[in-house]
C-alpha positions as CSV (number, residue, x, y, z in Angstrom):
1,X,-17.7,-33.6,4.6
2,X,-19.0,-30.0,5.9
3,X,-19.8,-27.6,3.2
4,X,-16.4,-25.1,4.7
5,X,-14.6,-28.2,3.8
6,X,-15.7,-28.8,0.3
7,X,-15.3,-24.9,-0.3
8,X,-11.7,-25.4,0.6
9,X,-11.4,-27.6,-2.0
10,X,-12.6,-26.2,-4.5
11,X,-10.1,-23.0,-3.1
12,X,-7.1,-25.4,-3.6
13,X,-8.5,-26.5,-7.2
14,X,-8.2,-22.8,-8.2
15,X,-6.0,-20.0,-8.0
16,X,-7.6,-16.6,-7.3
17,X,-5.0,-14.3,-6.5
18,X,-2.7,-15.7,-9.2
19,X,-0.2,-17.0,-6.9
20,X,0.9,-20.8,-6.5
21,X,-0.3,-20.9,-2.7
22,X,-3.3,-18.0,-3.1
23,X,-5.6,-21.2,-1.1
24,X,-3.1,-20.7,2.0
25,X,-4.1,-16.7,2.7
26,X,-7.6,-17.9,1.9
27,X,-7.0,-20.6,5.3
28,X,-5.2,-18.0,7.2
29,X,-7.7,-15.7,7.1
30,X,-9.5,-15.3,10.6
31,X,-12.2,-17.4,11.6
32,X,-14.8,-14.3,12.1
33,X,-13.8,-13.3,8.3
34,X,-14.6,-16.8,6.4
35,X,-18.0,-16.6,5.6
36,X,-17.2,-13.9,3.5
37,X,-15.1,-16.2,1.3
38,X,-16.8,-19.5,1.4
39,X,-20.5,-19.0,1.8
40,X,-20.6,-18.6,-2.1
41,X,-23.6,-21.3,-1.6
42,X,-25.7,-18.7,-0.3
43,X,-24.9,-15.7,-3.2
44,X,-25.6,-18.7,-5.6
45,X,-29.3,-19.2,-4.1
46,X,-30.0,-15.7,-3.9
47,X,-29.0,-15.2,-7.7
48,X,-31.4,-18.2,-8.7
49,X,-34.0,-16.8,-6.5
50,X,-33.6,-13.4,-7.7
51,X,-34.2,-14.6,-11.5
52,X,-36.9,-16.8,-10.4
53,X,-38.7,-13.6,-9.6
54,X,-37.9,-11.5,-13.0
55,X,-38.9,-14.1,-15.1
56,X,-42.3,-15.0,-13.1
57,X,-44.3,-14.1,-16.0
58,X,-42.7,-16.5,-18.2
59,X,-44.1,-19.8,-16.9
60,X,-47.8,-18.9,-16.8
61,X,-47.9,-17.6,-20.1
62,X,-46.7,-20.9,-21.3
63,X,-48.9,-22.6,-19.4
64,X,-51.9,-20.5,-21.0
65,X,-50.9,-21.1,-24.5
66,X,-50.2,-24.7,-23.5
67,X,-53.8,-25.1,-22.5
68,X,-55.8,-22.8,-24.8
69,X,-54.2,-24.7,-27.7
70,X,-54.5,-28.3,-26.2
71,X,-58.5,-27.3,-26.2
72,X,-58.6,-28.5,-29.8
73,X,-58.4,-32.2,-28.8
74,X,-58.7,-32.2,-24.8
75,X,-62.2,-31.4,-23.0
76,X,-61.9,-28.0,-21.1
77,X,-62.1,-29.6,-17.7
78,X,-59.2,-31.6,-17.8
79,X,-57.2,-28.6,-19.8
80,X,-58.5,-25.7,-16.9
81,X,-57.8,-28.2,-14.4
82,X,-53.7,-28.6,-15.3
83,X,-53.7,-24.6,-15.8
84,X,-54.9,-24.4,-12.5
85,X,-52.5,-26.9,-11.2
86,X,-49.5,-25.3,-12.7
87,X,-50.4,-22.1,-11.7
88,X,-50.3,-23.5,-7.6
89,X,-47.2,-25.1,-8.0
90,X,-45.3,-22.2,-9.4
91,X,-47.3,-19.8,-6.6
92,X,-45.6,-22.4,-4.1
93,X,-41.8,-21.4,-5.5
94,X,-42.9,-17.8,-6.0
95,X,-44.2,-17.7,-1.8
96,X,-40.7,-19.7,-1.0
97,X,-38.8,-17.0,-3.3
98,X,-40.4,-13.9,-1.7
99,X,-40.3,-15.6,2.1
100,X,-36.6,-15.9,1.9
101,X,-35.6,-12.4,1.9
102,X,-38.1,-11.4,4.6
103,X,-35.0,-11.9,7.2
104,X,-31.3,-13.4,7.1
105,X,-31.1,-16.9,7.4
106,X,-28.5,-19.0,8.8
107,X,-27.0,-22.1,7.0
108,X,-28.8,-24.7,8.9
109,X,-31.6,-22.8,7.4
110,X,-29.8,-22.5,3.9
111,X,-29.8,-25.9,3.5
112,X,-33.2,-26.9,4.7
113,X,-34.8,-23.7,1.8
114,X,-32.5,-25.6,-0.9
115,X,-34.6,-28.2,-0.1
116,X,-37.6,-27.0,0.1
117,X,-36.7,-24.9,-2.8
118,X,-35.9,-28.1,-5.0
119,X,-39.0,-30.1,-4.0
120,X,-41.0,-27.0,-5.4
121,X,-38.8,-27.5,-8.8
122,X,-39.7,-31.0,-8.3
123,X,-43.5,-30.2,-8.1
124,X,-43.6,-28.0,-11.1
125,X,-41.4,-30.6,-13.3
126,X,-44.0,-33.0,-12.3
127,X,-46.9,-31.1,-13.3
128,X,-45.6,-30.1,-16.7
129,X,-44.8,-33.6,-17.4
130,X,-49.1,-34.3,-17.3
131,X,-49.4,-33.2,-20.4
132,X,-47.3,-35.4,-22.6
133,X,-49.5,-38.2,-20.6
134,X,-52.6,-36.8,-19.8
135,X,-53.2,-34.8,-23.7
136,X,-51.5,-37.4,-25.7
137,X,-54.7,-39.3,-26.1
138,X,-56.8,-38.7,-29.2
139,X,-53.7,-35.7,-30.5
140,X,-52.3,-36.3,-33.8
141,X,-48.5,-36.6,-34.6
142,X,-48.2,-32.5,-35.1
143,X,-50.0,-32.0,-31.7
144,X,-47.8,-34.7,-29.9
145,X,-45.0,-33.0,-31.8
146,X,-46.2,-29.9,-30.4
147,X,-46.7,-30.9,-26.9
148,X,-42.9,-32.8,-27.0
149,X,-41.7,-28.3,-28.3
150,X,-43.4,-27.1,-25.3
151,X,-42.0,-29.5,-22.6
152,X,-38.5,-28.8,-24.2
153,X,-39.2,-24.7,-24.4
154,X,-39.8,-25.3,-20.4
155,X,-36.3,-27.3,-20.0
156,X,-35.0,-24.4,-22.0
157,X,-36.2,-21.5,-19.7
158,X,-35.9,-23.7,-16.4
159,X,-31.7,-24.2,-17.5
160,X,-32.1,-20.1,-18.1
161,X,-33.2,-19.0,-14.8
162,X,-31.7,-22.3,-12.7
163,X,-28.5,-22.3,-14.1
164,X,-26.7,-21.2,-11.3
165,X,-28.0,-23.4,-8.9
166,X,-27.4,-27.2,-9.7
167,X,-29.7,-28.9,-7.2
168,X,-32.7,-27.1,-8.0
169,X,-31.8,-27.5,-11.6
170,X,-31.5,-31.1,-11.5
171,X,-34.5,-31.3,-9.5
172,X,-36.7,-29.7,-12.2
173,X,-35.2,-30.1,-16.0
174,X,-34.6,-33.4,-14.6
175,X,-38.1,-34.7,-14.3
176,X,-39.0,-33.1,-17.7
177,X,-36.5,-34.6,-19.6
178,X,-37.3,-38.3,-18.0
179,X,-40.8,-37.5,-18.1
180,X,-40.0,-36.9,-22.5
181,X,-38.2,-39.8,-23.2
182,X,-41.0,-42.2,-21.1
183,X,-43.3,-40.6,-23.5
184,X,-40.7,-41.0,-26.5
185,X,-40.2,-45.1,-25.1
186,X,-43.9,-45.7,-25.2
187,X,-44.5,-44.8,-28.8
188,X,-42.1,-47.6,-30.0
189,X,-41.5,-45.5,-33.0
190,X,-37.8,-45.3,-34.1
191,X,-38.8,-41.0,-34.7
192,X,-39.7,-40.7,-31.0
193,X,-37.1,-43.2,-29.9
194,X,-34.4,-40.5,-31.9
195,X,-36.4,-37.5,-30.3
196,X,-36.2,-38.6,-26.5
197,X,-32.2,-40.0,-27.4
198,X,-31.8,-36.9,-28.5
199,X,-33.5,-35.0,-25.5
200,X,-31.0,-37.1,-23.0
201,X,-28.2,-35.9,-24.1
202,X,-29.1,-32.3,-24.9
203,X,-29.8,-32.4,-21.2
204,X,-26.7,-34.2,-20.3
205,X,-24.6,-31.5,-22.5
206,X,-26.9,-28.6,-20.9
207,X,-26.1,-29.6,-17.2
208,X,-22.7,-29.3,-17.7
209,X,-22.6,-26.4,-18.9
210,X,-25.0,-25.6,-16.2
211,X,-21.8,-27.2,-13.9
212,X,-19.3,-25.1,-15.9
213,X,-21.4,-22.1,-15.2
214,X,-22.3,-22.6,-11.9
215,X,-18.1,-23.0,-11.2
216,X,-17.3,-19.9,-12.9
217,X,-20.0,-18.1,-10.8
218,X,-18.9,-19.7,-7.8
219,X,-15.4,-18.7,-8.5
220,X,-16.0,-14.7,-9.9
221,X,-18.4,-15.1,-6.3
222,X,-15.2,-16.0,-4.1
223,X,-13.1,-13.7,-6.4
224,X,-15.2,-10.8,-5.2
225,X,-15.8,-12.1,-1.2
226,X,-11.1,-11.9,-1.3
227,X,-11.1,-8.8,-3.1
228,X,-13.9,-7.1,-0.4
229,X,-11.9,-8.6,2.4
230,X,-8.6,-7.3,1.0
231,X,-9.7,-3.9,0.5
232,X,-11.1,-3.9,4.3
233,X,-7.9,-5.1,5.4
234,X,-5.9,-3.0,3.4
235,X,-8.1,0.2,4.4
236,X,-7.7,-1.0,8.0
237,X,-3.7,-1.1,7.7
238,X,-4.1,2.3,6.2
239,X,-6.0,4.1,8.9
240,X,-3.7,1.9,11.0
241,X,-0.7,3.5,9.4
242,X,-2.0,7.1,9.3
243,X,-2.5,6.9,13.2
244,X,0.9,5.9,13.8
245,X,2.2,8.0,11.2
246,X,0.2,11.2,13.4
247,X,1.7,9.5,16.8
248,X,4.9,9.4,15.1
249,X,4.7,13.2,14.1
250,X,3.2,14.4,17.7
251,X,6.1,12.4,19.1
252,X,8.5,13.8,16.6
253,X,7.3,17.4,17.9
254,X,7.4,16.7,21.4
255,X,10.9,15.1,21.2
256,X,11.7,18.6,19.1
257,X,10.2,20.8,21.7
258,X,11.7,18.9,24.6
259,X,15.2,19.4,23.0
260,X,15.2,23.0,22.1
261,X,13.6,24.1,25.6
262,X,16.5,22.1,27.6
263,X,18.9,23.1,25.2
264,X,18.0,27.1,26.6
265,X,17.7,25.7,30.0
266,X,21.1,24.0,29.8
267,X,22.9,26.9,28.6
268,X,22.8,29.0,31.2
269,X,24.1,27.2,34.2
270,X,26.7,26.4,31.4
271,X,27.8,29.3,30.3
272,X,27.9,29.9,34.1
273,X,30.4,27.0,35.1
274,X,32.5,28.0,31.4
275,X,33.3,31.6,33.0
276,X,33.6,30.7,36.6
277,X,36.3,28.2,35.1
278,X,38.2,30.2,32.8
279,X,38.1,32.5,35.6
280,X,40.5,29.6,37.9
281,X,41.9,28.8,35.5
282,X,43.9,32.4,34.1
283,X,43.9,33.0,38.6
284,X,42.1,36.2,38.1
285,X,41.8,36.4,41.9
286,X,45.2,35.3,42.6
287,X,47.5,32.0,41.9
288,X,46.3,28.7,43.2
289,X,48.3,26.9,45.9
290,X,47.9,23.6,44.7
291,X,48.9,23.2,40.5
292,X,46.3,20.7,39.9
293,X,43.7,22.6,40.6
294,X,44.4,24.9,37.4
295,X,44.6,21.7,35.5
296,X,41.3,20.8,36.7
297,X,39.8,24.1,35.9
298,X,41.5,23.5,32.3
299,X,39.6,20.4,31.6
300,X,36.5,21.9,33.2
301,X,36.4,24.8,31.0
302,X,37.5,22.2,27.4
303,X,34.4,20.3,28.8
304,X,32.1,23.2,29.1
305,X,33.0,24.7,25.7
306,X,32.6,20.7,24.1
307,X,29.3,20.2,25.8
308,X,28.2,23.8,24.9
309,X,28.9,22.8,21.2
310,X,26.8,19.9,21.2
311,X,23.7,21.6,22.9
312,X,24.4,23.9,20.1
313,X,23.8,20.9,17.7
314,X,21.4,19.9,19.3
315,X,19.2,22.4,19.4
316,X,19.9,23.4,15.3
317,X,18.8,19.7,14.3
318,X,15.6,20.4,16.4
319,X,15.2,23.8,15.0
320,X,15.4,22.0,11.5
321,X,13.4,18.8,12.5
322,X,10.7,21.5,12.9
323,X,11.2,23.1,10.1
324,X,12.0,26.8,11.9
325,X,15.4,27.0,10.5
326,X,15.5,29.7,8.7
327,X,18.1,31.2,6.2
328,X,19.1,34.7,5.3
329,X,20.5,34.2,1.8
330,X,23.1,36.1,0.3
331,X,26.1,36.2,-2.7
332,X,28.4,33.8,-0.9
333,X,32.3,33.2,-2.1
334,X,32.7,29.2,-1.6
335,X,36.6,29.8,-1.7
336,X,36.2,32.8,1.1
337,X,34.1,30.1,2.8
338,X,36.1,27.2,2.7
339,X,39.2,29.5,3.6
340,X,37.6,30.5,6.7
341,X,36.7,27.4,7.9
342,X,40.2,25.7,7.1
343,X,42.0,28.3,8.7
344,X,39.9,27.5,12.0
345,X,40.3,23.9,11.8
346,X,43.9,24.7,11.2
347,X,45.1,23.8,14.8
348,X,43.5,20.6,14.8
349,X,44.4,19.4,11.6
350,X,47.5,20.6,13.2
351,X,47.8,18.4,16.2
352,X,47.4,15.1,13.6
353,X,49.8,16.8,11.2
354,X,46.6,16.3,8.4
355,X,47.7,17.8,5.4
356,X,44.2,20.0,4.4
357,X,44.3,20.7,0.3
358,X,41.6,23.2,-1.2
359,X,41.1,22.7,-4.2
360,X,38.4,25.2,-5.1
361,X,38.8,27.2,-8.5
362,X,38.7,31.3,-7.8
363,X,36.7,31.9,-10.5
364,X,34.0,30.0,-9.3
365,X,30.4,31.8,-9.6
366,X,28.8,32.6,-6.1
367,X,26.5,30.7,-4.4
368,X,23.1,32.5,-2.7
369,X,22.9,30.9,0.6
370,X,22.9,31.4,4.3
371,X,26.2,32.4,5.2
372,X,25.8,30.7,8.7
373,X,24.4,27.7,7.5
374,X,27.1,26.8,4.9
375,X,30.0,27.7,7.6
376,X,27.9,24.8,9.5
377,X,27.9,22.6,6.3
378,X,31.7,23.2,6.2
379,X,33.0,22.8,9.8
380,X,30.8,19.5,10.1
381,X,32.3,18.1,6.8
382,X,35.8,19.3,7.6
383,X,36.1,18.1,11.4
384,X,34.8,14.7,10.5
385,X,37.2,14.4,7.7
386,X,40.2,15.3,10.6
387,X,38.5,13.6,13.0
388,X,38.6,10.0,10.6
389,X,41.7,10.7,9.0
390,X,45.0,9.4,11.2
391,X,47.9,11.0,11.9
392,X,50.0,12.7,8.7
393,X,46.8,11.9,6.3
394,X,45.5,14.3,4.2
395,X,41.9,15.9,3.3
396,X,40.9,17.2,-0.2
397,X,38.2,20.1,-0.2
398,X,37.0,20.6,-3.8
399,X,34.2,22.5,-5.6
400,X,32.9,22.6,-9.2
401,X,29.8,22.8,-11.3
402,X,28.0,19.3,-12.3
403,X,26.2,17.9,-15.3
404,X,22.9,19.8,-14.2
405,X,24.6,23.3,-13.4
406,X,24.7,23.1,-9.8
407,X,27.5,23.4,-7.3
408,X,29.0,20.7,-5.5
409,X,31.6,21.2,-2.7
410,X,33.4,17.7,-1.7
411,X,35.4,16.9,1.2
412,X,37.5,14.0,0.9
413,X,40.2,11.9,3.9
414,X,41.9,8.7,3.6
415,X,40.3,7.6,6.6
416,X,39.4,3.9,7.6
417,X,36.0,4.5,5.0
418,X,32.3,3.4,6.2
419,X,31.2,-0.2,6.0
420,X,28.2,-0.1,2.8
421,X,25.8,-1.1,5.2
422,X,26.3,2.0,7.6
423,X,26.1,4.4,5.1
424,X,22.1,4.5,4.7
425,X,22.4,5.0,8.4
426,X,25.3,7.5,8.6
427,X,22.7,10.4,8.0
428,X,20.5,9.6,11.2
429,X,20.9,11.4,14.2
430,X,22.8,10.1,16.4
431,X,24.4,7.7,15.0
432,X,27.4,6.2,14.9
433,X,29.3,3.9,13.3
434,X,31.0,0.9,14.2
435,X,34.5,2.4,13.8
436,X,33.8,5.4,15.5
437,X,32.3,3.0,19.0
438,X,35.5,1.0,18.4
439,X,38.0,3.5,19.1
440,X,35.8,5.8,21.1
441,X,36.1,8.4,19.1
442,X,34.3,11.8,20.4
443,X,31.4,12.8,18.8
444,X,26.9,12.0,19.5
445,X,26.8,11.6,15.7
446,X,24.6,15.2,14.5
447,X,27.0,16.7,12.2
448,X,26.0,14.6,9.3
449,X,22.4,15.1,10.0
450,X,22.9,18.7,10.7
451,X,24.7,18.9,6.8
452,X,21.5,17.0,5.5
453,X,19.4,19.5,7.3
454,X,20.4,22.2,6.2
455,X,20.9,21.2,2.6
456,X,17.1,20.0,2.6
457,X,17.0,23.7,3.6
458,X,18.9,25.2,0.6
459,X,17.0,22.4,-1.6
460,X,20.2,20.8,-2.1
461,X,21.0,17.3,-1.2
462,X,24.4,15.2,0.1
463,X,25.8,12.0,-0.9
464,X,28.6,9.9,0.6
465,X,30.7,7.4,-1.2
466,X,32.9,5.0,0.5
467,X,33.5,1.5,1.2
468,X,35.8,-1.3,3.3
469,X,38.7,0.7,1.6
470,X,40.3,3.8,3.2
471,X,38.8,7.0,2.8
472,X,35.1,8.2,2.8
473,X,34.4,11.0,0.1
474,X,31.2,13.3,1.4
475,X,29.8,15.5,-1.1
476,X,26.8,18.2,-0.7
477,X,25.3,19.5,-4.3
478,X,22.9,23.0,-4.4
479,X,21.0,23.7,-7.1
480,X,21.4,25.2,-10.4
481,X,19.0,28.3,-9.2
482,X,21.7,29.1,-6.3
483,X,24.5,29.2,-8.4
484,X,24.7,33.1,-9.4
485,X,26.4,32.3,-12.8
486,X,26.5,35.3,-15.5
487,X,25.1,38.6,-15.5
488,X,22.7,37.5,-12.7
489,X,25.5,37.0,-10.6
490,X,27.4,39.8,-10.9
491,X,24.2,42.4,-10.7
492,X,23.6,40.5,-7.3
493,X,27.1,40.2,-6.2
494,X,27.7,44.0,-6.1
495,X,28.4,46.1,-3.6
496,X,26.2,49.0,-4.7
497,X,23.0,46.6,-4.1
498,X,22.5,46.7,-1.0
499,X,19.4,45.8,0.6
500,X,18.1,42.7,1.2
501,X,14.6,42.8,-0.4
502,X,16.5,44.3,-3.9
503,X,18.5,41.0,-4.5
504,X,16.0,38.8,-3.6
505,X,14.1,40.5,-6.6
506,X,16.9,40.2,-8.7
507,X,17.2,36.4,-7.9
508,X,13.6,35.7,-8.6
509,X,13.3,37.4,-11.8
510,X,16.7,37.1,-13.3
């Protein structure tokens, strides 16, 4: 089994994302992007290697001491001779160690430097084993003590700096530890037969710990490979985002621009074909011969004045999709305002026989707000309502104060209501619902998103409430600092204030 197989493996044996199928994002990761997450072979080498080379100093030292002290019962030859023969096999590892980072390598190559890296442990397990055979001759039973403490101080750093790496560790505390109980076996003394038994199986307790540590590093190594791949992908998605967020916005702006210049263009032929009609259709120039023809001029002039209304719309939802709506604010009477608008939706409600109730209190403190902007707010609201409503319903316009101290004005029908799932979309522009398509009921769905607009404006908002029941209950809130309550309002409200700049003084510091 290939080493990408094995790595899977050990994926599916553990769960780094804390999630029960984390191994599946791991395999659906592209092919180009999993190195990253299972090449934790390599980052294990490089650690070992990287030790290897801080704790260089280490091993000769010990192998100085080792020889100086061996001088008391070994002739200097022999004793110089393993120095120097330690010495060249750690110089070996040491050239491997510094040759490996000279360029990157690929994992053909990994595999063949693990090996050459182990034989090198190999070597230098070999050559510290000499002692325990070649200086045991003619040493008493503290030297041969002595020389057993050394071989096991060089197990002990070997597991230090090799823990990470289990084939180079086996292939050096190995050797040592085989080489100690040999020695141990020889002797034939139940002391040395304890010492080497007890050698084993320190080393057998130390490699797995060795194993459990080389896991956990090979699992904090993955850990970090996901987490560097997520937070590429994730900053990818987010430049990703931003540009179509810009492309959404330049389009946004064109679509904007496009509307409000053939909104102007469209006007004018318009306005054009509305007075050339009414003109037919009163017979300023004398009566037409043929009836029909003023008919005709009648539905040419309705049409004119109901396409003229939507360019209208059209080109104030552009205007406020571009944020260059502007208001002129000013003490505004909702009952006055509500009044106005009922009496000219009067004739409508009229044809429908919609009974309109206004419920609005006259004591009711004034609202600072663009007087053409809330007639818009109310004629929307209103002609919905008496366009949803059927014949001989009825339409509640309300107003109050709520919780917070704003003002709310609701308009209320009895109309067929709007399914829950519409309603999030009921505020876009241009839609329309499915009852609306169903009876072909006029309208290109901007009044609602007109109302939103403009409260946005004001810093108000709008919510609708409805349901598969009849009627739909659309309610637009302004805030607290609008409503000219107290003193405030009545210093702002009066006549003898007159300019423009001197109550919008008042209203920011009162």
């Amino acid at each position: 089994m290939g080493s990408s197989d094995s790595d899977l493996q050990h994926l599916e044996r553990y769960n780094f994302l804390g999630e029960p199928n984390a191994d599946a994002a791991v395999r659906q990761q592209p092919a180009s992007a999993a190195p990253k997450f299972l090449d934790w072979q390599h980052e294990l080498l490089v650690m070992f290697l990287k030790n290897q080379m801080r704790v260089m100093p280490a091993m000769p030292v010990m192998a100085v001491l080792l020889s100086v002290t061996s001088l008391q019962w070994v002739p200097l030859p022999l004793a110089a001779g393993w120095f120097a023969a330690a010495v060249f096999c750690l110089g070996i590892q040491i050239y491997l160690c510094r040759s490996y980072f000279r360029r990157e390598r690929t994992r053909e190559e990994q595999r063949d430097w693990i090996g050459m890296l182990s034989a090198s442990e190999l070597l230098i397990g070999m050559c510290w084993c000499l002692p325990l055979f070649l200086f045991w001759q003619g040493a008493n039973s503290m030297q041969q003590i002595y020389l057993i403490a050394t071989i096991m101080a060089v197990i002990a750093v070997r597991l230090l700096v090799v823990n990470s790496f289990m084939p180079v560790l086996i292939a050096g505390t190995g050797v040592l530890t085989i080489g100690v109980a040999l020695r141990c076996v020889f002797e034939a003394d139940h002391v040395y037969l304890a010492l080497g038994g007890t050698i084993v199986a320190l080393e057998a307790f130390f490699l797995l710990v060795a194993r459990n540590l080389q896991d956990t590093a090979r699992d904090m190594l993955i850990f970090r490979a996901q987490k560097d791949q997520l937070i590429a992908d994730l900053r990818r998605e987010k430049e990703k985002a931003e540009e179509e967020k810009s492309k959404a916005q330049e389009a946004s702006l064109a679509k904007s621009a496009f509307l409000a210049t053939m909104s102007h263009e469209l006007r004018t032929p318009l306005n054009a074909i509305m007075g050339f009609s009414e003109v037919l259709k009163r017979e300023m120039f004398g009566p037409m011969t043929v009836p029909a023809y003023k008919n005709y001029a009648d539905d040419i002039h309705h049409s004119g004045h109901y396409l003229l209304a939507l360019i209208n719309d059209i080109l104030d939802l552009s205007r406020i999709e571009a944020g260059r709506r502007e208001i002129q604010e000013e003490p505004l009477s909702v009952l006055v305002a509500v009044e106005e608008v009922n009496h000219l939706l009067l004739l409508r409600a009229a044809e429908k026989k919609i009974d309109v109730v206004v419920e609005v209190p006259d004591n009711l403190p004034k609202l600072m707000a663009d007087k053409r902007g809330l007639n818009q707010i109310l004629i929307n609201l209103l002609s919905n309502a008496i366009k949803f409503t059927p014949a001989g319903g009825r339409v509640l316009i309300s107003s109050g104060r709520d919780a917070k101290g704003g003002l709310f004005i609701s308009v209320k029908d009895n109309g067929p209501g709007i399914p829950p799932h519409e309603i999030s979309h009921a505020l876009g522009a241009f839609a329309r619902g499915s009852f609306a398509t169903k009876k072909a009921i006029d309208g290109a769905g901007l009044g609602l998103p007109i109302v939103k607009g403009l409260m946005d404006v004001h810093g108000g908002d709008i919510s609708i409430q409805s349901g598969n029941g009849p009627g739909t209950e659309v309610v637009v809130t302004f805030p607290e600092r609008r409503v000219l309550g107290g003193p405030r309002g009545e210093v702002l409200a009066a006549p003898t204030i007159s300019s423009e700049s001197q109550r919008k003084l008042i209203a920011i510091t009162g």
